[in-house]
C-alpha positions as CSV (number, residue, x, y, z in Angstrom):
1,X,145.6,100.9,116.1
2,X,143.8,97.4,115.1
3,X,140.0,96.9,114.0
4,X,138.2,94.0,115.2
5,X,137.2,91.1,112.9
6,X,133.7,92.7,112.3
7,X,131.0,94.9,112.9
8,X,129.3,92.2,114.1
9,X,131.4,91.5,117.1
10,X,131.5,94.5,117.7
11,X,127.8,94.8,118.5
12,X,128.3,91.3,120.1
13,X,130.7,92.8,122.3
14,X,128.9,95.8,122.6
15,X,126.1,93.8,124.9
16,X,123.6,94.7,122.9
17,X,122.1,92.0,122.5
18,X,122.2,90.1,126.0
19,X,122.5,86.8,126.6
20,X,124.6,84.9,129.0
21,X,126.1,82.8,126.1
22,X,127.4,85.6,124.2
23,X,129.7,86.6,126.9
24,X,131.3,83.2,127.0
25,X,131.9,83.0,123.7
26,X,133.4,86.2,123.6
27,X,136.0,85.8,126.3
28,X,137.3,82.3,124.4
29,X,136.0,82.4,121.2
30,X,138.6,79.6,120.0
31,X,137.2,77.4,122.0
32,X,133.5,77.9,120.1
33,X,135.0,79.0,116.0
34,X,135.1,75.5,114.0
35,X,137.4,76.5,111.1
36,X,136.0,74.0,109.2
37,X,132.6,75.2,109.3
38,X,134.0,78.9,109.1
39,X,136.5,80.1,106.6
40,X,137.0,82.9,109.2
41,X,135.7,84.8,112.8
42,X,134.2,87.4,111.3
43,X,131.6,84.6,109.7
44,X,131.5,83.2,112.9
45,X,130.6,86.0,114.6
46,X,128.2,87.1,111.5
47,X,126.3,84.0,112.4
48,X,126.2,84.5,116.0
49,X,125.1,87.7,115.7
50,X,121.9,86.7,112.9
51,X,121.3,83.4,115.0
52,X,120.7,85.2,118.4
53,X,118.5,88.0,117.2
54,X,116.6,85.5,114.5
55,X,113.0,85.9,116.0
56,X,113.4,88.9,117.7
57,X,113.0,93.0,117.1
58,X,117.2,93.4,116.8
59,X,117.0,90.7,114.1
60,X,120.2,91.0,112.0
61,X,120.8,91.2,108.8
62,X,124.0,91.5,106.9
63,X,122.8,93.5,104.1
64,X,120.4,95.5,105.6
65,X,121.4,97.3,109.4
66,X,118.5,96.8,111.4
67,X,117.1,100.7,112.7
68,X,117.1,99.5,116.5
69,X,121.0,99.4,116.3
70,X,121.1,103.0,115.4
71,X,119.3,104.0,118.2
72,X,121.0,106.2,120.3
73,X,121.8,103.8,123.3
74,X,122.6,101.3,121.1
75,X,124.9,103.7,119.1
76,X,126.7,104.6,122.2
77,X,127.4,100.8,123.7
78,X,128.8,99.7,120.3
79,X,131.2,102.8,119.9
80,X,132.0,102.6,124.3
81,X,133.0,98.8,123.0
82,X,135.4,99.9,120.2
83,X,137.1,102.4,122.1
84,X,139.4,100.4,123.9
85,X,140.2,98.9,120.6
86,X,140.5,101.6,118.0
Protein backbone atom coordinates (compact mmCIF):
# COMPACT_ATOMS: atom_id res chain seq x y z
CA UNK A 1 0.00 0.00 0.00
CA UNK A 2 1.49 3.58 -0.94
CA UNK A 3 -0.26 7.17 -0.46
CA UNK A 4 0.07 9.64 -3.04
CA UNK A 5 2.18 12.85 -2.64
CA UNK A 6 -1.02 14.83 -1.44
CA UNK A 7 -4.38 15.43 -0.97
CA UNK A 8 -4.20 17.78 -3.50
CA UNK A 9 -3.38 15.45 -6.27
CA UNK A 10 -5.56 13.48 -5.28
CA UNK A 11 -8.44 15.90 -5.99
CA UNK A 12 -6.45 16.80 -9.14
CA UNK A 13 -6.61 13.39 -10.13
CA UNK A 14 -9.91 12.99 -8.94
CA UNK A 15 -11.22 15.36 -12.12
CA UNK A 16 -12.73 17.47 -9.96
CA UNK A 17 -11.71 20.24 -11.12
CA UNK A 18 -11.68 19.94 -15.15
CA UNK A 19 -9.47 21.25 -17.34
CA UNK A 20 -7.71 19.87 -20.22
CA UNK A 21 -4.39 20.92 -18.75
CA UNK A 22 -4.65 19.14 -15.57
CA UNK A 23 -4.79 15.86 -17.36
CA UNK A 24 -1.52 16.42 -19.02
CA UNK A 25 0.24 17.31 -16.28
CA UNK A 26 -0.93 14.47 -14.54
CA UNK A 27 0.07 11.78 -16.90
CA UNK A 28 3.96 13.35 -16.98
CA UNK A 29 4.22 15.47 -14.23
CA UNK A 30 8.18 15.40 -14.54
CA UNK A 31 7.95 16.94 -17.44
CA UNK A 32 5.98 20.19 -15.70
CA UNK A 33 7.65 19.89 -11.55
CA UNK A 34 10.80 22.54 -11.61
CA UNK A 35 12.62 21.27 -8.54
CA UNK A 36 14.13 24.40 -8.24
CA UNK A 37 10.99 26.30 -7.83
CA UNK A 38 9.55 23.24 -5.79
CA UNK A 39 11.26 21.67 -2.89
CA UNK A 40 8.85 18.81 -3.66
CA UNK A 41 5.41 17.41 -5.87
CA UNK A 42 3.23 17.67 -3.29
CA UNK A 43 3.97 21.75 -3.46
CA UNK A 44 3.74 21.43 -6.93
CA UNK A 45 0.57 19.96 -7.02
CA UNK A 46 -0.60 22.33 -3.87
CA UNK A 47 -0.08 25.13 -6.39
CA UNK A 48 -1.72 23.60 -9.19
CA UNK A 49 -4.49 22.83 -7.32
CA UNK A 50 -4.94 26.82 -5.65
CA UNK A 51 -3.86 28.31 -9.09
CA UNK A 52 -6.66 26.54 -11.14
CA UNK A 53 -9.51 27.06 -8.78
CA UNK A 54 -8.21 30.85 -7.84
CA UNK A 55 -11.29 32.80 -9.05
CA UNK A 56 -13.69 30.22 -8.98
CA UNK A 57 -16.51 28.54 -6.41
CA UNK A 58 -13.90 25.28 -5.79
CA UNK A 59 -11.20 27.83 -4.86
CA UNK A 60 -8.62 26.06 -2.71
CA UNK A 61 -7.17 26.71 0.11
CA UNK A 62 -4.59 24.76 2.15
CA UNK A 63 -5.69 25.58 5.52
CA UNK A 64 -9.09 25.78 5.12
CA UNK A 65 -11.05 22.67 2.84
CA UNK A 66 -13.31 24.43 0.69
CA UNK A 67 -17.29 22.86 1.48
CA UNK A 68 -17.87 22.19 -2.38
CA UNK A 69 -15.15 19.34 -2.06
CA UNK A 70 -17.20 17.65 0.53
CA UNK A 71 -20.10 17.39 -1.48
CA UNK A 72 -21.16 14.11 -2.01
CA UNK A 73 -20.15 13.74 -5.82
CA UNK A 74 -17.14 15.36 -5.19
CA UNK A 75 -16.50 12.96 -2.15
CA UNK A 76 -17.10 10.02 -4.23
CA UNK A 77 -14.58 10.97 -7.38
CA UNK A 78 -11.71 11.78 -4.99
CA UNK A 79 -12.06 8.49 -2.94
CA UNK A 80 -12.99 6.37 -6.81
CA UNK A 81 -9.35 8.09 -7.52
CA UNK A 82 -7.55 6.76 -4.44
CA UNK A 83 -8.76 3.43 -4.73
CA UNK A 84 -6.60 2.12 -7.22
CA UNK A 85 -3.79 3.51 -5.13
CA UNK A 86 -4.48 2.75 -1.48
Amino acid sequence: MYLPESFEWMILNAGVVQEKEIMEILKEPEKYIESQKYFSWERFFTNLLIEKTDGTYMKYQKSKLNPVYLHEKNKRMILSSARGIL
